[in-house]
C-alpha positions in Angstrom: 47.5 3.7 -13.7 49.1 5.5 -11.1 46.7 6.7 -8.5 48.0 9.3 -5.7 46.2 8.8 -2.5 47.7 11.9 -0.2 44.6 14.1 0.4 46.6 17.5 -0.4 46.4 15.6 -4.8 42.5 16.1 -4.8 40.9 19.8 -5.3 38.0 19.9 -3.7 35.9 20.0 -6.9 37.2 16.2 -7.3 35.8 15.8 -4.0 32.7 17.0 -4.1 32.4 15.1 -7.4 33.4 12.0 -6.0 31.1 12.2 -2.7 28.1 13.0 -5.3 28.7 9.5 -6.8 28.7 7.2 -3.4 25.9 9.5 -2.3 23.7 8.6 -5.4 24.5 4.8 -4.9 23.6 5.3 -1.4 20.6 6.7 -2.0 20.0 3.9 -4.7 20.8 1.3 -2.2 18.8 2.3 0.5 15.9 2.6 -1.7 16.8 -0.9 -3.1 17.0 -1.7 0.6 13.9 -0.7 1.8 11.7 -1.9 -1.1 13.1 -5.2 -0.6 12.7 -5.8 2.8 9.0 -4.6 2.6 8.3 -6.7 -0.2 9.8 -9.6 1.3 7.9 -9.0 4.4 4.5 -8.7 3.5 5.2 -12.0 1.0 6.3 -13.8 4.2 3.4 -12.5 6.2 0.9 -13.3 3.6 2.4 -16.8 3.3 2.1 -17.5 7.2 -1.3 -16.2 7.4 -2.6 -18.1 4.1 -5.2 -20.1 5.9 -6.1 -17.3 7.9 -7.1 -15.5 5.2 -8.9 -17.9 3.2 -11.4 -18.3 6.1 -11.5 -14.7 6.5 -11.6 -13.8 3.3 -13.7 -16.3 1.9 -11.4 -17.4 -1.1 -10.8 -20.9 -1.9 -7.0 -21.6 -2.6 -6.9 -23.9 -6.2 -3.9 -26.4 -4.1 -5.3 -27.7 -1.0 -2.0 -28.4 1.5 -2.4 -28.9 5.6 -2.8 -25.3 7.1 0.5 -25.9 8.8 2.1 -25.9 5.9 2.2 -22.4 5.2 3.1 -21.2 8.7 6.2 -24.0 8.6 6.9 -21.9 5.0 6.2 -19.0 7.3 9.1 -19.6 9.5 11.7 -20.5 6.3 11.2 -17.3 4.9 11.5 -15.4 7.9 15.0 -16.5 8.1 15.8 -15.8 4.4 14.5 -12.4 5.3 16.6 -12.1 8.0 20.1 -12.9 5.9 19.2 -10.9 2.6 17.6 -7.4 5.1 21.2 -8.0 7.0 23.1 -8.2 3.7 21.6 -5.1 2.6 22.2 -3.5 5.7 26.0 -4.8 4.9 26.1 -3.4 1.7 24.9 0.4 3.0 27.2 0.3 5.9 30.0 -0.4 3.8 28.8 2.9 1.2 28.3 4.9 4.4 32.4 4.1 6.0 33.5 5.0 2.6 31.4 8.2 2.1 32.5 9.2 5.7 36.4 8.6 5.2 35.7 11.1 1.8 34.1 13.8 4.3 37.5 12.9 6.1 39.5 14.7 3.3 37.7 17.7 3.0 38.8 20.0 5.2 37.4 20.3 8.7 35.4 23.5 8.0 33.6 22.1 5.0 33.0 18.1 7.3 29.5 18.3 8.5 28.7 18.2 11.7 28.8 14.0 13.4 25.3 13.3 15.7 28.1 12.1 18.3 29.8 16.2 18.6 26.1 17.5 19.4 24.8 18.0 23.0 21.8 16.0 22.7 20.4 13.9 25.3 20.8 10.4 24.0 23.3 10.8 21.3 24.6 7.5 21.6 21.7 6.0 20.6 21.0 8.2 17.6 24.6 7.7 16.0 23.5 4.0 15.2 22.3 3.3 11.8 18.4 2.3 11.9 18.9 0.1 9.4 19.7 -3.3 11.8 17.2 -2.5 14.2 14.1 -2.2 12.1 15.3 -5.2 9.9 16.0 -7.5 13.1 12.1 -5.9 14.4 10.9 -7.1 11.4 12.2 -11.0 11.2 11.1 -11.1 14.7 7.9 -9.8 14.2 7.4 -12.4 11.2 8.7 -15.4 13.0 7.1 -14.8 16.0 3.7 -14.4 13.4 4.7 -17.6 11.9 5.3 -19.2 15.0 1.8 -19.0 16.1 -0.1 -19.6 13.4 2.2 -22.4 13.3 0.7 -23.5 16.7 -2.8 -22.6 16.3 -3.4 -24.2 12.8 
């Protein structure tokens, strides 16, 4: 197949069409994203707090291990956490670059307007994806969880 890739070959239907598509895997993958990373945390906070909340709680785990066990666990899952959030974040960037070179080819009256062309105080630091940010809060707020019920157990 012989694909043409000068921007005056696509109708703007085409493009419209096509932006549809990686918008609905982007909205797939963030979701996918998001899930994940919650899931994952709450598993690895749960794990690190274990003893915790057997004393707490009042339950009786049926495998009886050393309470530092789980905040050691604690710490290894934190840093799988960290790699699979930052792969996802990976995976949206790399959606988002290819959604925004599409916009490119529209033309510039139909491009919506970039965070980085409005006169907002700050602008800078909204133009950044949230994505990283929250995902590197939330390995730090695990292993530093993990961390001291590491030292306290």
């Amino acid at each position: 197949m012989n694909f043409q890739t000068s921007a005056e070959k696509y109708t703007i239907e085409n493009i419209l069409h096509l932006l549809d598509i990686y918008r609905a895997e982007w909205e797939h993958r963030e979701t996918i994203l998001w899930r994940q990373n919650f899931k994952f945390f709450y598993a690895t906070l749960i794990v690190s707090l274990l003893p915790n909340l057997e004393k707490g709680l009042g339950i009786e785990l049926s495998i009886k291990l050393p309470a530092i066990i789980y905040p050691i666990i604690g710490i290894g899952l934190s840093f799988i956490f960290l790699y699979v959030a930052i792969g996802g974040v990976a995976r949206l960037e790399a959606i988002n670059n290819t959604y925004q070179k599409i916009i490119g080819i529209l033309p510039q009256e139909l491009q919506r307007e970039k965070v980085m062309d409005l006169e907002i105080i700050g602008k800078n630091f909204f133009h950044r994806s949230m994505g990283l940010p929250v995902s590197l809060m939330m390995f730090f707020a695990l292993f530093i969880i993990s961390l001291i019920s590491a030292i306290f157990a």
